[in-house]
C-alpha positions in Angstrom: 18.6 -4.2 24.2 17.7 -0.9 22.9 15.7 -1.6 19.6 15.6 1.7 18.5 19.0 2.7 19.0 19.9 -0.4 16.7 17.6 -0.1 14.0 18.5 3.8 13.5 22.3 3.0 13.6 20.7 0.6 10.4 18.8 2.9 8.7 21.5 6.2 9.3 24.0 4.0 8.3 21.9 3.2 5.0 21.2 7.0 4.8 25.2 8.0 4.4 26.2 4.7 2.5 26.5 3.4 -1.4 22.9 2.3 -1.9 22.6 -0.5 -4.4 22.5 0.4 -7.8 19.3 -2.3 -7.9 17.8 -0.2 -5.1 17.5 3.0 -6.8 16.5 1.6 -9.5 13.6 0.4 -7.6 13.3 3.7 -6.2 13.0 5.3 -10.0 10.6 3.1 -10.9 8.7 3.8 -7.4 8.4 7.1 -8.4 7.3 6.5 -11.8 4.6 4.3 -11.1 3.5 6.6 -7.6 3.0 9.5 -10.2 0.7 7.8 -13.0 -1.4 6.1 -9.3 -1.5 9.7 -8.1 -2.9 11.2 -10.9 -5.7 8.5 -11.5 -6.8 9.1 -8.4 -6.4 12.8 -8.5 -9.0 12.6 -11.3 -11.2 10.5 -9.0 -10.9 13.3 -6.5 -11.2 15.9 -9.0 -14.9 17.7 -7.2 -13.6 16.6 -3.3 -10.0 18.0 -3.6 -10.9 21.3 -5.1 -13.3 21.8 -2.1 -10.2 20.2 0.3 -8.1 23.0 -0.8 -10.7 25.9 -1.3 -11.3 24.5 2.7 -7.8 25.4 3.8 -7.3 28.7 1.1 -6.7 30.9 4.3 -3.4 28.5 4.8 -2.0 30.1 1.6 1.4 28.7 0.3 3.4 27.7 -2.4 3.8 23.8 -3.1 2.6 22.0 -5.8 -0.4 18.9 -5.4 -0.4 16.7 -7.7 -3.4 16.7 -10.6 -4.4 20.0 -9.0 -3.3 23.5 -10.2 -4.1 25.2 -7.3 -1.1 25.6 -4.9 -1.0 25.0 -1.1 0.7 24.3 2.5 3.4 21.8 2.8 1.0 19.4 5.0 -2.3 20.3 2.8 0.0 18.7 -0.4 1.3 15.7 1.4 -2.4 14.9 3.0 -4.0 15.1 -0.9 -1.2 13.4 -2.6 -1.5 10.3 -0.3 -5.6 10.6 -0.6 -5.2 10.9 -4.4 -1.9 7.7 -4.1 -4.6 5.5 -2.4 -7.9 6.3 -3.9 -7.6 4.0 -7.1 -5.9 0.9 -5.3 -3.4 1.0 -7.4 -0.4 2.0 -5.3 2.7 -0.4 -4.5 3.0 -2.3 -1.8 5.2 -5.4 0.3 3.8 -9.2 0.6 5.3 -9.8 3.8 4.9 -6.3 5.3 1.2 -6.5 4.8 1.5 -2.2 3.7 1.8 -0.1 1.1 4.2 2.5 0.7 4.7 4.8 -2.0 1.0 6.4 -1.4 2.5 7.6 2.2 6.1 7.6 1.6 5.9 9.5 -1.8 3.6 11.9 -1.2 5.2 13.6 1.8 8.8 13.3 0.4 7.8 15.4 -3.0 6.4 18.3 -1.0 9.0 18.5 1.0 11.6 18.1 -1.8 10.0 21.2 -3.3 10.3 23.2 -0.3 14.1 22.1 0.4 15.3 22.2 -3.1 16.4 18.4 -3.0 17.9 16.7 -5.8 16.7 13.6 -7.6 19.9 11.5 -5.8 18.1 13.1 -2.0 14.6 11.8 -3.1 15.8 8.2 -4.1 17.8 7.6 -1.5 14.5 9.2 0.9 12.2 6.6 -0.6 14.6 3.6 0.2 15.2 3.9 3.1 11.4 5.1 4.1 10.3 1.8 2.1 13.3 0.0 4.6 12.3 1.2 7.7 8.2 1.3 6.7 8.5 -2.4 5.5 10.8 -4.3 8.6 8.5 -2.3 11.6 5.5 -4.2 9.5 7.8 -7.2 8.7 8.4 -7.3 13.1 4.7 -5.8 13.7 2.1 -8.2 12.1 0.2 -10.5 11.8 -1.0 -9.4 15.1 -1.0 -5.9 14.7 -3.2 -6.3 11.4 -5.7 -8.8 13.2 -5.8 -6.0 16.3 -7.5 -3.9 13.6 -4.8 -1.6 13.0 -4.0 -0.4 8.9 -0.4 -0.9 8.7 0.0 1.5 5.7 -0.9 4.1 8.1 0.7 3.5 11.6 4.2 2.1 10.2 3.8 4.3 7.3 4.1 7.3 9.5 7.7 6.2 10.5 8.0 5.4 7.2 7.9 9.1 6.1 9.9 9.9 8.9 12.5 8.0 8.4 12.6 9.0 4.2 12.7 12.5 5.3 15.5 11.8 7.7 17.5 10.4 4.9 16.8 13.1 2.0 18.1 15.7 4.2 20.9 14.4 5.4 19.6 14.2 9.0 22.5 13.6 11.7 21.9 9.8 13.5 20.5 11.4 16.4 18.0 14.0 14.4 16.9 10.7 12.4 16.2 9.1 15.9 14.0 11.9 17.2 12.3 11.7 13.9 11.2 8.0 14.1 10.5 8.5 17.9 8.3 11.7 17.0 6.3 9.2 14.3 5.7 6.0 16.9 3.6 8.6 18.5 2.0 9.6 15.3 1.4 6.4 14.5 -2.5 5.6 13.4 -4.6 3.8 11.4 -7.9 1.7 11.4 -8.8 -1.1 9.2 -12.2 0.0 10.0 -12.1 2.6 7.0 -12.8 0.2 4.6 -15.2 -0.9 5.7 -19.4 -0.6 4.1 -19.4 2.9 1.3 -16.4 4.2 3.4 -14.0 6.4 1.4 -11.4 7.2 4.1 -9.1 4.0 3.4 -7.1 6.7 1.6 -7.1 9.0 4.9 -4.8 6.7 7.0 -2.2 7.2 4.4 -2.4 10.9 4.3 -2.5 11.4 7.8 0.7 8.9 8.0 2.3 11.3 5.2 1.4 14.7 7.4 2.3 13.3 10.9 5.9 12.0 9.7 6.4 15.2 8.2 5.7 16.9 11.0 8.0 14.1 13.2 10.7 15.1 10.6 10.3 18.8 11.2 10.1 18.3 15.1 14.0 16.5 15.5 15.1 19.6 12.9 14.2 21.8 16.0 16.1 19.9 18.1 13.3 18.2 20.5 14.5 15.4 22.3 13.1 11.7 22.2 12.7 9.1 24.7 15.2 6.7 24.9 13.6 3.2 23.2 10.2 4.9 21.3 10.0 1.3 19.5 10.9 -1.4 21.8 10.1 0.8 25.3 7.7 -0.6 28.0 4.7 1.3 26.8 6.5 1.8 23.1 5.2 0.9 20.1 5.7 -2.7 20.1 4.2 -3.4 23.7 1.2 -1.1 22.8 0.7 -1.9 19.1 1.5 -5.6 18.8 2.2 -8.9 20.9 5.2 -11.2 20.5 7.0 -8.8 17.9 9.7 -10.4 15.3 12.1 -8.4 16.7 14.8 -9.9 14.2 13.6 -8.0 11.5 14.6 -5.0 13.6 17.7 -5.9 15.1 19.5 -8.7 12.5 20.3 -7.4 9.0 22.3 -10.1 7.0 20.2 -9.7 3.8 22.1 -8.3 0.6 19.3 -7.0 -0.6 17.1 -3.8 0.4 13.4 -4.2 1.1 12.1 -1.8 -1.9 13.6 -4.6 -3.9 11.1 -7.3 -3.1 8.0 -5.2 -3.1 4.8 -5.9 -5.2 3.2 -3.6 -7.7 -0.7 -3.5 -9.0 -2.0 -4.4 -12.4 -5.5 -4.8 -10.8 -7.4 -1.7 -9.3 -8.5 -4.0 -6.0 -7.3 -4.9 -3.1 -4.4 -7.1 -3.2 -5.9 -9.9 -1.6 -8.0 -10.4 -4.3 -5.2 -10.5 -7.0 -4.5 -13.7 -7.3 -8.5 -15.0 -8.0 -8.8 -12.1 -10.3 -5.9 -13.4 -12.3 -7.2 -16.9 -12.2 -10.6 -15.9 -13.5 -9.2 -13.9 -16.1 -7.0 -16.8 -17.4 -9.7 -19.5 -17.1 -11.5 -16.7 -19.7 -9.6 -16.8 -22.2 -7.8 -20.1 -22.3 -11.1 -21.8 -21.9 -13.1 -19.2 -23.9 -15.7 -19.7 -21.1 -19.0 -18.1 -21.5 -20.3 -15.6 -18.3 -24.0 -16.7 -18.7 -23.2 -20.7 -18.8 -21.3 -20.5 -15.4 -23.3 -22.0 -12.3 -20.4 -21.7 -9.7 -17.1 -20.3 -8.8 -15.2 -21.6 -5.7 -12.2 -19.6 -4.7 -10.1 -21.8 -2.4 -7.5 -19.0 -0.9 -5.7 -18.3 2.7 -7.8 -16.8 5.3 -6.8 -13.2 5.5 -7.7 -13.2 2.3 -11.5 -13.6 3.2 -12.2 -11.8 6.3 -13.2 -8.4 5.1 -12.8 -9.3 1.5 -15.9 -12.1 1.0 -18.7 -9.8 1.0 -21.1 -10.1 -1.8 -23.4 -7.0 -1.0 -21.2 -4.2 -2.7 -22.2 -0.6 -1.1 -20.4 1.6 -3.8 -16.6 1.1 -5.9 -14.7 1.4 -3.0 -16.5 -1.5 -1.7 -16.2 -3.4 -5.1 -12.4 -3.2 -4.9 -12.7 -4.8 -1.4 -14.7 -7.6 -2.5 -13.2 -11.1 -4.0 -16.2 -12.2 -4.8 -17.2 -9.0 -7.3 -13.8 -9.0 -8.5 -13.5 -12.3 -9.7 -17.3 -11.7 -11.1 -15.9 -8.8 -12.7 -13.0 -10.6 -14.7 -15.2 -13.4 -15.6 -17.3 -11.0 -17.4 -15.2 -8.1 -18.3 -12.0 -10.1 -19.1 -10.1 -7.3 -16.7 -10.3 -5.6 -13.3 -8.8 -2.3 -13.9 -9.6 1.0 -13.0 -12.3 1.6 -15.5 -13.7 -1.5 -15.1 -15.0 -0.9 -11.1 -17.4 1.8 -12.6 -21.3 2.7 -11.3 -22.3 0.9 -14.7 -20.9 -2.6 -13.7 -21.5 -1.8 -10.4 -25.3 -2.6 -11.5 -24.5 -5.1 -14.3 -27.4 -7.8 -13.7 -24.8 -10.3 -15.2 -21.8 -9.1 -12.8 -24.0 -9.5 -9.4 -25.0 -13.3 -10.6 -21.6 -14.0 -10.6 -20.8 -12.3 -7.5 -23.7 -14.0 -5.7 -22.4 -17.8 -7.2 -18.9 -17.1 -5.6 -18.1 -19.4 -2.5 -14.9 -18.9 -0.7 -12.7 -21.5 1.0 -10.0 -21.4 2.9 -7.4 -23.7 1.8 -5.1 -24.7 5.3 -2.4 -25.2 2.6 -2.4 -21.9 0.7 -2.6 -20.4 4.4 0.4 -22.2 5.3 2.3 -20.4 1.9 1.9 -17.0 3.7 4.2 -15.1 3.4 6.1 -16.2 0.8 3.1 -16.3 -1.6 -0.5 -15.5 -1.7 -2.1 -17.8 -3.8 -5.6 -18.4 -4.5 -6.9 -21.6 -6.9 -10.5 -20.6 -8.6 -12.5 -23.2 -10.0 -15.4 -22.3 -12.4 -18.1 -24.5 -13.0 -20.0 -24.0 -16.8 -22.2 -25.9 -18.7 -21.1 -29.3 -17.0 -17.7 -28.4 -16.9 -15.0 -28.2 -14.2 -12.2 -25.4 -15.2 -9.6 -25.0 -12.6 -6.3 -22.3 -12.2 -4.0 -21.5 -9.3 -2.1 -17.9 -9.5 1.0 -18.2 -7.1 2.8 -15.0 -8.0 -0.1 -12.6 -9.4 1.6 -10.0 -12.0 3.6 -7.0 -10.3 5.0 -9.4 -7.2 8.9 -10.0 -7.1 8.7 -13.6 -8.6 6.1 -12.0 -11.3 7.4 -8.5 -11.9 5.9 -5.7 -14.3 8.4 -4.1 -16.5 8.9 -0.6 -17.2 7.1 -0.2 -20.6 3.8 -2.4 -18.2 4.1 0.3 -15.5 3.3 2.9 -18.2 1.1 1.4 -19.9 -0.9 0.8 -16.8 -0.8 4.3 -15.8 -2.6 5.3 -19.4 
């Protein structure tokens, strides 16, 4: 069985169809939410970018970035877009797939609808199928591919761009299939990033954005590909993975599209830590529960959700939005978890890091089981006495829990 051979005939065949009318609506509010994500963090990058693109002035050219007015390469735009997409942990992403998208996805297809002249119809139908064939390669990929250390935003969101690319321009079946091909070798990305006062969580993105570009522009020359890039003997699934769902590659009886079940973010941290934050923030208010009368808060959640997200010692904002712990503390006290509120001044609230330090996480083998359907966390909060107790399910932005179009806006404010 040639895996890539079927899932291109899938995702060509998606590229010349009717897409459903829910799907591009999807798409349309993809792109509304990408934009107001990109230019937060465009404002966090403000000082960085400039330099970025004084950096590569000699590489003069004409395409918009966006939050900058300074023009630049087709590449340069794509990389800063997804660094700016990424930066405020805002950005969309898929439950199951374990990725974001839009901050990869997005980011190269603008640049490059710029330079080609697209029309709004080319981009839509781009970022479906990109989100498509981004979200069933992480769908077939993980968990092991995650637990190997590898940041799925960035290695399937490589073929991701690719394939969105491939789409917008009308690529022929076999161009599309160089693309991807192109991209599996492109494919990167380290959880490692995130890790201590790191910044570059952001970086695997934009290099996915720039490398499946640059797989796009390779199958427009007319390059040739090898015959099974994805399911080959040293392809991307035999180096990248072990016991691949190959289903989600090869069987395609769903109605619906991927971009329709996707997630979107109310809170400015890392999704895992959604679901606590929301807990915390309704125990808050329903139980108009005092910060400085709590003596513990037990987070009982699945266990990806606390490797690499229980730390306690927070080494700058980036590492805030990592932790469960100093989110939740952050809600308690705050009442929210947005992007204003991971700030330097909170960052050394005396009140905040008590909090943080009282948090004890649990992994509950029941929650665990829920994954992936849902990713649940219960929080308990302890004050004066009293036992308070709230499960989120669904945290706001998920499928089952989804924001409207007036709550993406206003979130991007």
């Amino acid at each position: 069985m040639n895996v890539t051979d079927i899932f291109v005939d899938y995702l060509h065949g998606i590229s010349v169809s009717s897409i459903r009318e829910e799907a591009i609506e999807q798409a349309r509010l993809c792109l509304l939410d990408y934009r107001g994500v990109a230019c937060a963090g465009a404002k966090m990058l403000e000082r960085r970018g400039a330099s970025f693109l004084a950096s590569v002035i000699k590489q003069a050219g004409e395409v918009s970035v966006i939050g900058f007015q300074q023009k630049t390469t087709l590449h340069n735009s794509a990389f800063l877009n997804a660094m700016s997409a990424h930066m405020a942990e805002l950005d969309d992403g898929h439950r199951a797939g374990q990725i974001h998208l839009g901050a990869s996805i997005i980011s190269a297809l603008l640049p490059v609808a710029d330079v080609e002249g697209l029309s709004e119809e080319a981009l839509l139908r781009g970022i479906v199928v990109g989100y498509e064939a981004a979200i069933r390669l992480a769908m077939a990929m993980n968990p092991a591919h995650k637990l190997r250390g590898y940041h799925t935003s960035g290695t399937c969101g490589t073929i991701g761009v690719a394939a969105a690319i491939a789409a917008a321009m009308q690529f022929s079946r076999e161009q599309m299939k160089v693309a991807i091909s192109a991209a599996t070798a492109s494919a990167s990305g380290l959880l490692e990033m995130q890790e201590d006062e790191s910044e570059l969580k952001p970086y695997n993105l934009a290099n996915a954005a720039v490398g499946g570009i640059t797989a796009a522009y390779c199958a427009l020359g007319g390059f040739k590909g090898p015959d099974d890039a994805i399911g080959g003997k040293r392809g991307l699934l035999s180096v990248m993975t072990e016991n691949p769902r190959i289903q989600y590659l090869t069987e395609f009886g769903d109605p619906y599209l991927q971009i329709e079940k996707i997630y979107r973010k109310l809170y400015a941290a890392c999704r895992h830590a959604h679901s606590a934050i929301e807990a915390a923030i309704t125990l808050k208010n329903q139980c108009q529960i005092d910060p400085a009368s709590v003596s513990r808060i037990v987070v009982e959640t699945y266990g990806m959700a606390i490797k690499g997200h229980d730390h306690k010692v927070i080494k700058g904002i980036q590492s805030a939005k990592m932790s469960v712990p100093f989110s939740v503390a952050l809600a308690l006290k705050t009442g929210g978890a947005g992007l204003r509120d991971y700030n330097e001044s909170n960052l050394a609230d005396e009140e905040i890091l008590r909090l943080t330090n009282i948090v004890d996480m649990i992994e509950d083998p029941e929650i665990t089981s829920w994954l992936p359907n849902k990713r649940a966390a219960q929080v308990t909060i302890v004050s004066s006495g009293k036992s308070y107790v709230c499960c989120v399910e669904y945290p706001k932005g998920e499928p089952e829990n989804p924001m409207s179009e007036s709550e993406i806006i206003e979130k991007n404010q």
